[in-house]
VEXNUDO-540310 format. One line per 10 residues: number of its first residue (from 1); their letters; for each residue y, x, z of C-alpha. Coordinates in Angstrom, 2 decimals, padded with zeros to 5 digits. Last residue first. Layout:
N
NUM) a) Y,X,Z  ...
***
This chain:
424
424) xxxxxxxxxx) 079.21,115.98,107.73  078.80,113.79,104.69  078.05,110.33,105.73  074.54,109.59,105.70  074.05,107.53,102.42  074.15,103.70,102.55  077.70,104.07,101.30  077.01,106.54,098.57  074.93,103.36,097.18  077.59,100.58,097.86
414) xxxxxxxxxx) 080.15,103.19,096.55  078.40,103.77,093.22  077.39,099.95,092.99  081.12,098.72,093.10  081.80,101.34,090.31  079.15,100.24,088.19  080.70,096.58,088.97  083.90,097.79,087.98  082.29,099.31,084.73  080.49,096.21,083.74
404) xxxxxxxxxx) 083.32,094.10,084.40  085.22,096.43,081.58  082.98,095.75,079.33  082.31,092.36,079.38  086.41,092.47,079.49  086.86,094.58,076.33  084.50,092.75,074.73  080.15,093.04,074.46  079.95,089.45,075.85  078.86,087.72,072.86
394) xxxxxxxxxx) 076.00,090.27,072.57  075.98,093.33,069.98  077.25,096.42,072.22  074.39,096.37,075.53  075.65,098.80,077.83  073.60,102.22,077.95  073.30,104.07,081.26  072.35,107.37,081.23  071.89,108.80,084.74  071.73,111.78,086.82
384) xxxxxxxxxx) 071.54,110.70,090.87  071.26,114.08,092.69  069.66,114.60,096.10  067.89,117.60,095.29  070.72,119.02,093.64  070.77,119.39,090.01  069.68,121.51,087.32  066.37,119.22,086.27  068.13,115.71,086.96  071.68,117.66,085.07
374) xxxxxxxxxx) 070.11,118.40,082.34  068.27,115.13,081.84  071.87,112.77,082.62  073.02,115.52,079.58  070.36,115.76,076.81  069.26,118.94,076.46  066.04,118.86,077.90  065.09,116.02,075.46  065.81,117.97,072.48  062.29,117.21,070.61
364) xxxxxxxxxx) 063.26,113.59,071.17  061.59,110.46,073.01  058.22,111.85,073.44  059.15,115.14,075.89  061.13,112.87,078.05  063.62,110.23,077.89  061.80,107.17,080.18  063.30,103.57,079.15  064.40,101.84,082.92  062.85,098.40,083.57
354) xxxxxxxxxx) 065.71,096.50,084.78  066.08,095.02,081.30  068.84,093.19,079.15  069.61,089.67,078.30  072.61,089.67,079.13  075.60,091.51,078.79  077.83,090.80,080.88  076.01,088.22,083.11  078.11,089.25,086.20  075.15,088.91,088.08
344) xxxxxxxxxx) 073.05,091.17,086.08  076.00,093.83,087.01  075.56,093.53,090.63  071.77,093.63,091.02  071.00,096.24,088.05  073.64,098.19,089.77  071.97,098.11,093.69  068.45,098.80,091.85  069.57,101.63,090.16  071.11,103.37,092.75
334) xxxxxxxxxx) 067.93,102.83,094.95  065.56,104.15,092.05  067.67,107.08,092.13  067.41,107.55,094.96  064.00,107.49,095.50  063.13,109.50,093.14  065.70,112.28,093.81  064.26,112.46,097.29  061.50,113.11,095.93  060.94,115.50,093.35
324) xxxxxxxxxx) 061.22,115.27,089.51  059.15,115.55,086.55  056.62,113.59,087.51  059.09,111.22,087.73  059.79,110.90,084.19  063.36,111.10,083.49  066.01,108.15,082.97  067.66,105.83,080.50  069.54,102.82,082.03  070.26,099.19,080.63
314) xxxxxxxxxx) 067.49,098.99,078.38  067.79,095.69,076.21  067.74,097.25,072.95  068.79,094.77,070.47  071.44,097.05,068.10  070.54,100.49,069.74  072.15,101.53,072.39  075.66,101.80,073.62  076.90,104.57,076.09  077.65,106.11,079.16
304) xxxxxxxxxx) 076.64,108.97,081.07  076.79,108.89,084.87  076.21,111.52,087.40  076.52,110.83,090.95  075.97,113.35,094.16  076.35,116.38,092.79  077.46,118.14,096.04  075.44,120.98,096.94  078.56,123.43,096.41  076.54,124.85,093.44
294) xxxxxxxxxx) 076.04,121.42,091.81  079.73,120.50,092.20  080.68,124.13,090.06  077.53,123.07,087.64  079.45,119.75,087.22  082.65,121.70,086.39  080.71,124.04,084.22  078.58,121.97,082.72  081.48,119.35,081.69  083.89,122.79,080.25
284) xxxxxxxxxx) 080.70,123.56,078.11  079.59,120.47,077.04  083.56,119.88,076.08  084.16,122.95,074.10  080.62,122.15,071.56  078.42,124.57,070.46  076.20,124.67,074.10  074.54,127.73,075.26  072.39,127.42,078.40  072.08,123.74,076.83
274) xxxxxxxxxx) 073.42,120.71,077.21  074.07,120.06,073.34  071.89,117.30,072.62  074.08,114.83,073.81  077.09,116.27,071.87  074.85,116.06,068.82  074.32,119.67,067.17  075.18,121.42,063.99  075.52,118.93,062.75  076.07,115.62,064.10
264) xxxxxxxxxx) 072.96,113.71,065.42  075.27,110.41,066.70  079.14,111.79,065.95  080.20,108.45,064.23  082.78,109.75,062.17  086.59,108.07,061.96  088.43,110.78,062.73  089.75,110.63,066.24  086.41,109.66,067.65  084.57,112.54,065.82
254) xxxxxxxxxx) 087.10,114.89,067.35  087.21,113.00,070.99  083.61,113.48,071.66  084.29,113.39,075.17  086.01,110.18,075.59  086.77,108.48,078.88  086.13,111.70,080.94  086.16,110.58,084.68  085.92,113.02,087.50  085.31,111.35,091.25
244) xxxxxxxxxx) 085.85,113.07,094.60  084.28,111.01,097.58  084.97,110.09,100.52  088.69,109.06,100.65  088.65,107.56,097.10  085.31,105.40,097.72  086.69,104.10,100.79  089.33,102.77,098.64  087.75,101.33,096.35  085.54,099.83,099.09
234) xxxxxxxxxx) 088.94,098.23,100.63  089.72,097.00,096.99  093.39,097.80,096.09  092.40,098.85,093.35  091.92,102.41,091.97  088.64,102.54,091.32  088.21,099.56,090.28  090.63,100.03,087.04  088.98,103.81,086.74  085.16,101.76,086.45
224) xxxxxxxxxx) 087.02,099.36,084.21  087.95,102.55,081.81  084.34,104.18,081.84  082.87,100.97,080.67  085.79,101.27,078.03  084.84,104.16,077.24  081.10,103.18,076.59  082.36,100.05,074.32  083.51,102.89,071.44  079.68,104.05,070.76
214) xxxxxxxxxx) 080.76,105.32,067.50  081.80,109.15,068.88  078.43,109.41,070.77  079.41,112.00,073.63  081.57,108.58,074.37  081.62,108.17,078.09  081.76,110.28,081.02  081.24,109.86,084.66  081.30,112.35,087.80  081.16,111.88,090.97
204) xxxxxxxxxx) 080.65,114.54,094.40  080.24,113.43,097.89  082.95,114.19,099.90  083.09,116.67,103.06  083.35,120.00,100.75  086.53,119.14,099.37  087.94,118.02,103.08  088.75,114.80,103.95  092.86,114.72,104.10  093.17,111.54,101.82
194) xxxxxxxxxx) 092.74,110.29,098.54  090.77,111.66,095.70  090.63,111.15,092.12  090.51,113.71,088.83  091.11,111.97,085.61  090.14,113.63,082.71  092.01,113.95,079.02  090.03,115.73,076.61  092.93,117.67,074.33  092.50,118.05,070.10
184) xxxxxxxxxx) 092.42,121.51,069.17  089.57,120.62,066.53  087.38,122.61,068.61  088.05,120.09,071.50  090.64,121.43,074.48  089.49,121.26,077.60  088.81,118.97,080.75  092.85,118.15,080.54  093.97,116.43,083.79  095.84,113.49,084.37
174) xxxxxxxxxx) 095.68,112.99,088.47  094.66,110.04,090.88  095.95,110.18,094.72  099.67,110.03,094.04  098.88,106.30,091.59  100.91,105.07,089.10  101.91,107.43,087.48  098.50,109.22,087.16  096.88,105.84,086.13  099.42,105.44,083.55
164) xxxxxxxxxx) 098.35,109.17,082.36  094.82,108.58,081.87  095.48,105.05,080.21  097.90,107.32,077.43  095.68,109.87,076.95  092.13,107.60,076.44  094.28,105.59,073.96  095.10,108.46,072.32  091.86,109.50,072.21  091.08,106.49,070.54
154) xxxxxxxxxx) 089.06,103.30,071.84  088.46,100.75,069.41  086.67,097.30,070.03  083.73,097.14,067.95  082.73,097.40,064.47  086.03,097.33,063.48  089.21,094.95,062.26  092.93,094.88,062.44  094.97,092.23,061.16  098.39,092.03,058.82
144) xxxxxxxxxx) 100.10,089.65,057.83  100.18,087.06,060.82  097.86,084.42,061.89  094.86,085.46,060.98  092.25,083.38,059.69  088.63,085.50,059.94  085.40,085.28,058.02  082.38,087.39,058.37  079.19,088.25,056.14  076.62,090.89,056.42
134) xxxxxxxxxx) 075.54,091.92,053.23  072.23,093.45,052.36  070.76,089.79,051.68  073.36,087.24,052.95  073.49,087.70,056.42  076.00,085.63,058.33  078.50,086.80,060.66  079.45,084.77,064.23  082.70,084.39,065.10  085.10,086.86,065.17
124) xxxxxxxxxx) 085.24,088.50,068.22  088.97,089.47,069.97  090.23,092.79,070.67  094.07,092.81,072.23  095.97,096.29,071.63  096.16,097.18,067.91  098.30,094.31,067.41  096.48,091.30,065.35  093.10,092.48,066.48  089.91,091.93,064.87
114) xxxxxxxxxx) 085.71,092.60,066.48  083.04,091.85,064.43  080.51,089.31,065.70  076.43,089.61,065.30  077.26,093.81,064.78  076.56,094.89,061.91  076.53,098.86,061.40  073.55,099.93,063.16  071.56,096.44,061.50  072.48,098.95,057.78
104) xxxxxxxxxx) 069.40,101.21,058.78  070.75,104.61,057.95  070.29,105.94,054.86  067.49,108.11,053.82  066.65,112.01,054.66  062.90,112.91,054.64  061.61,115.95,056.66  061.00,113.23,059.92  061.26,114.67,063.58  064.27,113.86,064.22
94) xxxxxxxxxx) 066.14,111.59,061.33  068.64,112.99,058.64  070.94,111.24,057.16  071.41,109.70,053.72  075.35,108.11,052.87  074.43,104.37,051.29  076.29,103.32,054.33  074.98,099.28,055.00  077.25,096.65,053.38  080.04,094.32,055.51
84) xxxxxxxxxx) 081.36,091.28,053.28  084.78,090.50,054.88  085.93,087.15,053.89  089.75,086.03,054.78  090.84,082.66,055.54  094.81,082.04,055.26  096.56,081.09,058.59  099.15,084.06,058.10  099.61,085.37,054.43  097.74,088.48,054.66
74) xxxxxxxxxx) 099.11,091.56,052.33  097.54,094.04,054.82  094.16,094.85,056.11  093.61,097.40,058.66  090.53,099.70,059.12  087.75,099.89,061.54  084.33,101.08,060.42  081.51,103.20,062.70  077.70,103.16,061.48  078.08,106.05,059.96
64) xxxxxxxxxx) 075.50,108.57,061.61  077.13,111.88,062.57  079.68,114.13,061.48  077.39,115.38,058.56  077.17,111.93,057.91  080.67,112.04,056.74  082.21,108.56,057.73  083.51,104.98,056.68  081.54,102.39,057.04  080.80,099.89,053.73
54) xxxxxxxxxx) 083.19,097.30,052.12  083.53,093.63,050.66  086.53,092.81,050.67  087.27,088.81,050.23  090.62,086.88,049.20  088.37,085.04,046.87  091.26,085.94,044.08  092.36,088.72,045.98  089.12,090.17,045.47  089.06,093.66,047.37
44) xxxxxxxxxx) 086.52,096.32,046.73  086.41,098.91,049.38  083.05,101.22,049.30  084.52,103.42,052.26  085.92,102.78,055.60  086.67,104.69,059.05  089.57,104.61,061.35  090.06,106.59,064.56  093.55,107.28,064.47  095.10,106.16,061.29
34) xxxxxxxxxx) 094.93,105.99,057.18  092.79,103.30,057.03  094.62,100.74,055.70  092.98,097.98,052.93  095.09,095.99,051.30  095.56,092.11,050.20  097.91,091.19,047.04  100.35,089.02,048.43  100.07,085.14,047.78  103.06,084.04,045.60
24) xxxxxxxxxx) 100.68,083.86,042.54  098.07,081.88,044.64  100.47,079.35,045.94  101.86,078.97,042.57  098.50,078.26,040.90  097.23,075.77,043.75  100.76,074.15,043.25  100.18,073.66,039.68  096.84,072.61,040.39  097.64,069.98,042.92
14) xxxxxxxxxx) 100.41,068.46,040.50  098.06,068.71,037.13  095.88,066.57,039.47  098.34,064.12,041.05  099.80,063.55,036.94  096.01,062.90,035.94  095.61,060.42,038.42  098.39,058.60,037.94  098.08,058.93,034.19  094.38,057.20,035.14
4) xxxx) 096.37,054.23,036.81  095.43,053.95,040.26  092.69,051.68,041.44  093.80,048.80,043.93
***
């Protein structure tokens, strides 16, 4: 039976007067950014679409900006929120090029951005949807407030705080300082090694993350590589009795802690920067300590970690081998083979390449100075120097895709050192 057209009128001016109210009593949303590594710029807000549309954050004399992670406030829990992502306007500069323009927007957008009610667990969005320069996402929260970033955030604090829980909490790992950063900001380390063996009986390890302030999914690579490291694993712990292993979850921890993304900062990238006179207080505490392992003959492993390029499938970055001398070739080849084999497994980050990308005189006028190179040309002749770039804008690029990545790395490392002769 058809309802009376008052009826109908009455339910109407009832659901708008409700729609009205609801919207009045909603609170205005708000953008936060005033905190340890956030970035965010171009903020418009629409509280009557409940969207903000907004570009990274960043001085591009800090490095590209790419990088965004801020807070929004005035949520009420279980409504849908639109984030329309735009590419920096900022102009950079690009090597070997006289023109400056801005940075290709893809740099910026990942497939899923990454949100966080409490600052501690990362979850994806789902997927984002172009619509002409703007990359689209919705989210419902449920609570007032919600983080979100390009990627899962990884401050210096953060890098502090894990350091020193793994010191507690273990007598044979130790919370160091590598140095302090010209912003007088402290690079925590962890130093590792278990047992009587003597220094000059254990192979040598180091791995860092983050020379590239925006790569935030390198550190925590570099953080489930410390989490299998100090397992209870029987080959974890073989690995701590033979072995001493530095890890440097962030060493760009200025451009981290600020928001910028660090990538070709001036006056020099951090991964540019290896050179007999570097600008920057970490390259120059990291080439000492590694040149200190290099002069005892044991610079065994060298890992650099970051993210690549939005759909580069390279997994590890390496020199030509005409430049190099057996047995480095060889293994190196062999290191790369065992963690191609265990990570691929894992299907982190898939697809992505066993076919290593070669960083020599074409791939960047610095090439010499880029760390893993550096330390290939300084090392010893049995030295491992690699870059190895995890894959950032998959469905797997999380906090755990990450972090299996790293424990398999570190799986790999003491399968490899394993197949070594024993140090004497």
């Amino acid at each position: 039976m058809k309802k009376a057209p008052w009826k109908l009128l009455a339910g109407w001016l009832l659901y708008l007067t409700l729609t009205l109210c609801s919207a009045a009593a909603a609170e205005p949303l708000a953008v936060a950014s005033q905190f340890e590594g956030a970035s965010v710029s171009g903020v418009e807000v629409d509280n009557g679409t409940r969207t903000i549309k907004f570009m990274p954050g960043g001085d591009p004399v800090r490095g590209w900006p790419c990088w965004w992670y801020f807070r929004i406030d005035g949520i009420t829990p279980g409504e849908t929120i639109t984030l329309q992502l735009r590419g920096s306007t900022a102009t950079v500069d690009k090597p070997r090029s006289p023109l400056q323009k801005p940075l290709a927007s893809s740099w910026a957008m990942p497939a899923q951005a990454t949100f966080s009610i409490d600052g501690k667990t990362w979850l994806h969005t789902g997927k984002g949807s172009k619509d002409g320069e703007l990359m689209i996402y919705t989210l419902r929260p449920e609570a007032a407030s919600v983080f979100v970033a390009w990627g899962p955030p990884y401050t210096p604090s953060d890098a502090a705080k894990f350091v020193r829980a793994m010191s507690e909490k273990h007598p044979f790992a130790k919370a160091e300082e590598l140095c302090r950063s010209r912003g007088e900001r402290p690079v925590p380390m962890l130093h590792v090694l278990e047992g009587n063996r003597k220094t000059e009986q254990r192979f040598g390890i180091w791995v860092q993350a983050r020379q590239h302030a925006w790569e935030s999914g390198s550190s925590w690579v570099a953080h489930g590589f410390v989490e299998w490291l100090l397992s209870d694993d029987a080959d974890a712990g073989w690995l701590r009795q033979h072995a001493e292993i530095f890890i440097v979850p962030i060493m760009d921890v200025d451009n981290t802690a600020t928001g910028n993304g660090g990538k070709d900062a001036v006056p020099q990238d951090h991964n540019r920067d290896w050179s007999p006179q570097p600008h920057w207080n970490e390259i120059i505490a990291a080439q000492r300590k590694v040149g200190d392992l290099i002069a005892e003959g044991r610079m065994d492993v060298f890992l650099d970690l970051h993210n690549p390029s939005p759909d580069d499938p390279t997994f590890f970055y390496i020199l030509p081998s005409d430049l190099l001398k057996e047995p480095m070739i060889g293994l190196r080849d062999r290191f790369i083979e065992l963690a191609y084999g265990r990570i691929s497994k894992i299907k982190p980050l898939i697809p992505m390449s066993n076919r290593p990308k070669v960083t020599g005189a074409n791939y960047h006028p610095l090439w010499q100075q880029i760390s893993a190179n550096w330390v290939s040309m300084n090392g010893n002749p049995h030295t491992v120097s690699l870059c190895l770039e995890t894959i950032w804008n998959g469905p797997n690029s999380t906090t755990e895709g990450y972090r299996a990545v790293g424990a398999n790395l570190a799986a790999a490392t003491r399968e490899y050192l394993g197949e070594r002769r024993e140090k004497p």
